[in-house]
N, C-alpha and C positions, 0 to 999 in steps of 0.2 A: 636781402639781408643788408645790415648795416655793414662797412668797413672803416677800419683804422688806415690813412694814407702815408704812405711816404713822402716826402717835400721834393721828390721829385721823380715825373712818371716818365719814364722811354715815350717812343707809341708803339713799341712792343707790350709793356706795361698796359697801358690803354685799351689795347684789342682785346688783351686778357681778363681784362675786367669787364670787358663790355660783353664778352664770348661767355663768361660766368656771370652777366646780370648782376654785378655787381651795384650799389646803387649810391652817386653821388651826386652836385651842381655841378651847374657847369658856369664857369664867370668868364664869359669871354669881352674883352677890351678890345675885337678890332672894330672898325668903322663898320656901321652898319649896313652897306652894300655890301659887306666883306661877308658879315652874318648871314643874311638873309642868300647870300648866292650858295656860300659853303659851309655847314656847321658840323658838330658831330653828332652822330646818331647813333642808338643803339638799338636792340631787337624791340624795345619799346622808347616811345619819347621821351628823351633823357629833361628835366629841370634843366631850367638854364636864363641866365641873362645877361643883357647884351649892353653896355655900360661901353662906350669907347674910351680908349686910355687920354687919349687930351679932354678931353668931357670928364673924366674923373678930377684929372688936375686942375683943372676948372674952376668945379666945384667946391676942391677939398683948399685951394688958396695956400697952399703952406709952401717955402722954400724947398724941403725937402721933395722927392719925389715920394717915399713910403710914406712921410706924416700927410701929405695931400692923399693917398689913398686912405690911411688910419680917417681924416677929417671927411671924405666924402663919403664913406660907406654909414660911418658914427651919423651925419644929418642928412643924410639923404637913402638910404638901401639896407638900414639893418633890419629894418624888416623883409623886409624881401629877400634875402640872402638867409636860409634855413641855417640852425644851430645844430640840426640833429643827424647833418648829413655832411660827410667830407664833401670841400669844395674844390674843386678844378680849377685851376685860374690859366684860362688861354690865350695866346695875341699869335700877331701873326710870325712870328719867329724863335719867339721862347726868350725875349729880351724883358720885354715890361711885364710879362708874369710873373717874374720872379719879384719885380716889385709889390706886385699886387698880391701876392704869397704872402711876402714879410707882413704887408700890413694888414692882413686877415689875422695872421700869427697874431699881430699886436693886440689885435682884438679878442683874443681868446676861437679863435675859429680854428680847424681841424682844415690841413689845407696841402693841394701840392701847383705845383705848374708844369705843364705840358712841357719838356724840354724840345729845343728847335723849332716850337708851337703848330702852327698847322701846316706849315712847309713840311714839314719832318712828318707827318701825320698824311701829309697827300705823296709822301715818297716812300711811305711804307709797302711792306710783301711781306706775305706770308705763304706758309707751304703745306701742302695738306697732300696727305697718300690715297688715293683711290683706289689702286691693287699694288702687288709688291710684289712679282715671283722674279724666279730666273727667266721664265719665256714672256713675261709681261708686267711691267713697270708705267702705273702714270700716276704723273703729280701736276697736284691744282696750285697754281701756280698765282694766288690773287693781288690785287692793290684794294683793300678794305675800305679807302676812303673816298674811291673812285667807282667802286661798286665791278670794276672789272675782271676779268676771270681769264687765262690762259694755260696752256697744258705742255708738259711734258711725255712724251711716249719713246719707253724704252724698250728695247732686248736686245739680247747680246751683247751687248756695249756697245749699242749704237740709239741715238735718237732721234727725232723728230719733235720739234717745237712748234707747237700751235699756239697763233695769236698771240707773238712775245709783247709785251706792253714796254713803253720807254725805257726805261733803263732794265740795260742787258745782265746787270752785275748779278740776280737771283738767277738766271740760267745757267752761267756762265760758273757758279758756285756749287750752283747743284751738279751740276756735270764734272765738276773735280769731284768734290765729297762722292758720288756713288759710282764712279769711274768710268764712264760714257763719254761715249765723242759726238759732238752735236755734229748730225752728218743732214740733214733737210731741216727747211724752215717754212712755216707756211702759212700766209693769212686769209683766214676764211673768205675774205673780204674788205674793202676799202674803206678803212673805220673810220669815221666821222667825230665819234665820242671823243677818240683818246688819238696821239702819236703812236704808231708802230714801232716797234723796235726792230722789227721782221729784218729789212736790209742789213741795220745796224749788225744784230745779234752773226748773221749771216758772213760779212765780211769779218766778224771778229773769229767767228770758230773755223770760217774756208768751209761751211756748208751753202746749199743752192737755196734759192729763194723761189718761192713760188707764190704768186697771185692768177686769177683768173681773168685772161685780157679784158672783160667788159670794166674791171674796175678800177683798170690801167688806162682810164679816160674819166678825165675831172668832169661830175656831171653838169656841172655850172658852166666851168668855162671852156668845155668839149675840148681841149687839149690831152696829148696826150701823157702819158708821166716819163718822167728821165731816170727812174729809178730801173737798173738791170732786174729783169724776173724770169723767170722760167713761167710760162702759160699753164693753167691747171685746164685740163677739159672733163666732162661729163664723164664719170668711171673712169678715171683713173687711177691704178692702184699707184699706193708709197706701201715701197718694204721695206721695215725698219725688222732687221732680225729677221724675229722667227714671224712678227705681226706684217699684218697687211689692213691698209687702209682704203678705203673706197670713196672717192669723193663723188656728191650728191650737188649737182647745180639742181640752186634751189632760188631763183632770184624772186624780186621783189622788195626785199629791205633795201638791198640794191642790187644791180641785175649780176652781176657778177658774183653773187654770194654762195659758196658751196660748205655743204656738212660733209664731213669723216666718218665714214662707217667705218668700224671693227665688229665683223659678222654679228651676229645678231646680242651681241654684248653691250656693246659703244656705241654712243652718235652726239659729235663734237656739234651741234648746231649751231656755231658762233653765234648771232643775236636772235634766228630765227624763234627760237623755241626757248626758254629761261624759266627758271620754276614757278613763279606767278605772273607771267605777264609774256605776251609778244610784241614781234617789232613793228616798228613803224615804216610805210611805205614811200613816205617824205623826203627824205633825204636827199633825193637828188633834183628835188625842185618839181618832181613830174607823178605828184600821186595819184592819180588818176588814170595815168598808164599804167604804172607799176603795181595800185592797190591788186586790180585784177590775177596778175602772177603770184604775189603774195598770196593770195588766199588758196590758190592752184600750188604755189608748193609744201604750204602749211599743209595741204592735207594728201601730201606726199611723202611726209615726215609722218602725220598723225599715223598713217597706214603702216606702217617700220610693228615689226613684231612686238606686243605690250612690255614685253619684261622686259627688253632695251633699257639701258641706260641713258639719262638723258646727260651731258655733259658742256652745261650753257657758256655765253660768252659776257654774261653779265648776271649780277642779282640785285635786286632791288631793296632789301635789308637783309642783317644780319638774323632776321628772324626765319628766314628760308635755308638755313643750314642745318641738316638732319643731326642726326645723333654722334654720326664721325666729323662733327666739323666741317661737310663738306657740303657743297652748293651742285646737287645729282639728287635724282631721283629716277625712278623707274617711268618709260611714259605711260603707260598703264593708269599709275598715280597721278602725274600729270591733267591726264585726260577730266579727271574726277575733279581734281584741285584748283587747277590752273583756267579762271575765268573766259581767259582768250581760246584755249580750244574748246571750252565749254560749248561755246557761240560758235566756233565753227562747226561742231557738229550738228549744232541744234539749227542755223541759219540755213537758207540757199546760199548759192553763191553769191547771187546778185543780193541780199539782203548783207550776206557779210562784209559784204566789199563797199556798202553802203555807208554800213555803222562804224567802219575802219575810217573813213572819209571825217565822217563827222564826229570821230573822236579823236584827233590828231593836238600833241601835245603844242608848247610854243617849240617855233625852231629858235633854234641857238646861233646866233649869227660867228661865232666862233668855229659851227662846222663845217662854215665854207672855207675857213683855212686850214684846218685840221686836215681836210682833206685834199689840202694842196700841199701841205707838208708832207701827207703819206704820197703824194704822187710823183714827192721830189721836185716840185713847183716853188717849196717855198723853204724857206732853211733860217728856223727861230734862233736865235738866242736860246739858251739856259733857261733863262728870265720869262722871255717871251714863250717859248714851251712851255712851262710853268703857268705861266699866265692864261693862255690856251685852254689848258687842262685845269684850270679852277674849277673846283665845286662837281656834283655828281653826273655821271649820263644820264639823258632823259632819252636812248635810243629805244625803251620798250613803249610800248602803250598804256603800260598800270598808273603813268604820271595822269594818261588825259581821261582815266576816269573808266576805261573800259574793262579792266581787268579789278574793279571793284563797285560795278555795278552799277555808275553815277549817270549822271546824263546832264553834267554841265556843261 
């Protein structure tokens, strides 16, 4: 359906439009490396063009900053910029949108801009309830424009934080508002994609920290990390309350990677398992070693009781969130849907661990610092985490074609 805009969208605004299909352009003004690494996306491919804002001034030649957009879109883009659809107008701050806002306005166009623009948009979280009793509490804890996913696990008034993403301030909120004391912290694994907030979150509440010592060595520069952790080992229970958690070493993504069980209910797979797509064996430079455990623990996981919930560490669009908003499913459902275990059920071993090899996404030269950051090797800027964290994870397999059939 069409909408009428407001002149100007939160990116709370934004998710809520995208979450209802709502349907606009999208006019984004930053440099073209900008677009093409980070844009926005919704459950289907949003319209959009990519105009940068000194490229517009450019061409539109006018003293002003709005009468050069009014003069560049007027001889160069009104065709291409739809009448029959509000426009978005984005940059990368939420400064020169609102330029390009007015002079769409001028033009008779239907228009808002991105406030804060896509800084504010890669800094967003949103929070979504899984279960909700007295004996048991989790919330999905996401960053929409990072594709990332992290969990809270309550009872009692006590919790346990899985995979906290950078900024601590959505745990740290939630746990006032519903009255819970962050008492454990825990990361599946040595994230590559994104910054942890694991330590952070940790010294801010006086909860412990837990990583699995294999991923408390950078796999690149085989040092070890300076970050304080508590070691996670193979079954391990966390009692948080009345719940208990079981951790699952399940390496291969990387070898230290463990899932959360909560009896035959839950299973936090951090990147192992995600609703369309699995992870990649790469990451620490040695796939070829690791492909092989990968496919050995993927179907260690596959074997977990059907009606299990699956409760991933990433999603690949907005189009894999069910009916409650949330990014879970049953693995049962999984097994059906989800292309990657498709192939492992149908493959041998040695044939999966093959086609794993030979569908390997690009790596991201960004993930050898990320994860010197998570290993407390490396300590960014603001800026420079930011910078880090541009644009979406490609930590599943659905980017390099495998979890949609392709064989590029």
């Amino acid at each position: 359906m069409t909408i009428s805009i407001e002149p100007v969208w939160t990116a709370e605004c934004l998710l809520s439009s995208l979450e209802r299909r709502e349907k606009f352009f999208v006019l984004d003004v930053r440099n073209r490396d900008e677009f093409e690494r980070f844009r926005l996306e919704g459950r289907e491919p949003l319209p959009a063009l990519n105009v940068p804002y000194f490229e517009m001034l450019e061409l539109g030649g006018q003293d002003e900053m709005v009468d050069s957009v009014v003069a560049c879109v007027e001889q160069h883009f009104d065709g291409l910029i739809p009448r029959d659809l509000p426009v978005l107008s984005v940059c990368a701050k939420g400064d020169t949108s609102e330029y390009v806002r007015q002079g769409l306005e001028r033009l008779g166009y239907s228009g808002a801009h991105l406030k804060g623009g896509m800084k504010a948009w890669g800094r967003h979280y949103s929070t979504g309830v899984v279960v909700e009793t007295p004996e048991l509490a989790i919330y999905q804890v996401w960053r929409p424009a990072r594709g990332c996913l992290s969990y809270v696990v309550a009872s009692d008034g006590k919790a346990l934080v899985i995979d906290p993403l950078r900024h601590i301030h959505p745990y740290l909120e939630l746990a006032r508002e519903k009255g819970f004391k962050i008492e454990c912290v825990v990361d599946t694994h040595g994230h590559a994609d994104h910054i942890s907030g694991g330590t952070a979150l940790a010294a801010e509440s006086g909860a412990s920290y837990h990583l699995h010592p294999y991923d408390a060595i950078h796999p690149m520069d085989v040092l070890p990390a300076t970050i304080p952790y508590d070691a996670i080992r193979d079954g391990q229970i966390f009692k948080v309350g009345q719940v208990e958690l079981q951790a699952m070493h399940v390496p291969g993504h990387t070898l230290g990677l463990v899932a959360l069980r909560i009896g035959d209910r839950y299973v936090f797979t951090g990147d192992t398992i995600c609703i369309s797509s699995i992870s990649r064996p790469d990451l620490g430079g040695k796939a070829d070693a690791w492909a092989p455990l990968h496919g050995r623990s993927l179907r260690k996981l596959a074997a977990l009781p059907g009606k299990i919930i699956v409760l991933p560490g990433h999603f690949s669009s907005l189009a894999e969130q069910n009916d409650s908003g949330l990014f879970a499913a049953p693995l049962d459902e999984l097994k059906q849907s989800n292309p990657g275990l498709q192939l492992l059920e149908q493959e041998s071993e040695e044939r999966f661990v093959r086609y794993l090899l030979e569908h390997l996404p690009p790596f991201l030269p960004e993930y050898v610092d990320i994860k010197r950051v998570n290993a407390g090797l490396l300590a960014p800027s603001e800026d420079e985490a930011s910078q880090l964290e541009l644009g979406k994870n490609v930590c599943g397999l659905a980017a390099a074609g495998i979890c949609k059939g392709e064989t590029e």
